[in-house]
C-alpha positions in Angstrom: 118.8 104.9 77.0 120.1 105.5 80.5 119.6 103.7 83.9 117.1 105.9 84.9 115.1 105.8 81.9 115.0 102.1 82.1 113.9 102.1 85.9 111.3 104.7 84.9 109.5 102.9 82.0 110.1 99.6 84.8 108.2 101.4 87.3 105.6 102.5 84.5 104.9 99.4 83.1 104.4 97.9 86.5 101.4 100.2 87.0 100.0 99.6 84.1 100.5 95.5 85.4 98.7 96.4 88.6 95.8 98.9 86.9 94.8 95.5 84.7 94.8 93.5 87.9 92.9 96.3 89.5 89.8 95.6 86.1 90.0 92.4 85.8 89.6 92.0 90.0 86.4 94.4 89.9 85.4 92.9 86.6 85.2 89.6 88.1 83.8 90.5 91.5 80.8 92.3 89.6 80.4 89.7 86.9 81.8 91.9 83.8 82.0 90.2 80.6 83.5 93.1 78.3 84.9 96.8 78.8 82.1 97.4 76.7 79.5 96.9 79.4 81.7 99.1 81.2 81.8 102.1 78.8 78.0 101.8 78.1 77.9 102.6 81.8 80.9 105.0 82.2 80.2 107.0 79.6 76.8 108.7 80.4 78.2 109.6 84.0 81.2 111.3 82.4 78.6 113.0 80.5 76.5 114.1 83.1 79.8 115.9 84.9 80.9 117.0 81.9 77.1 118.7 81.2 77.5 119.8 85.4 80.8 121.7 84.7 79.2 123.2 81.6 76.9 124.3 83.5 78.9 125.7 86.3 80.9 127.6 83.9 77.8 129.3 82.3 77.0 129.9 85.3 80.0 131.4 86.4 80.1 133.7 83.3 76.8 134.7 83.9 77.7 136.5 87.0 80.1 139.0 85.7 77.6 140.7 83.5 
């Protein structure tokens, strides 16, 4: 491993650090007890785009014929 491999996992790991500080800040400010109240929450929106890109694809598709 090389100097610059070193300073890039550093520089990795120290976003990782601030991304946890990042949750656990809005966590606490909105009273979060798990990241599973957070997925049950997360998850249907991600759904919902992914269903509005579907969508948008169809729909895109359907236009060339």
């Amino acid at each position: 491993m090389n100097k610059q491999s070193v300073i890039a996992i550093a520089e990795g790991l120290k976003q990782i650090e601030d991304g946890v500080e990042k949750i656990q800040k809005v966590m606490r400010e909105q009273n979060i007890k798990s990241i599973k109240e957070v997925a049950a929450e997360l998850i249907p929106m991600l759904k919902a785009d992914d269903d509005e890109i579907n969508e948008s694809i169809i729909a895109h598709l359907g236009k060339d014929n």
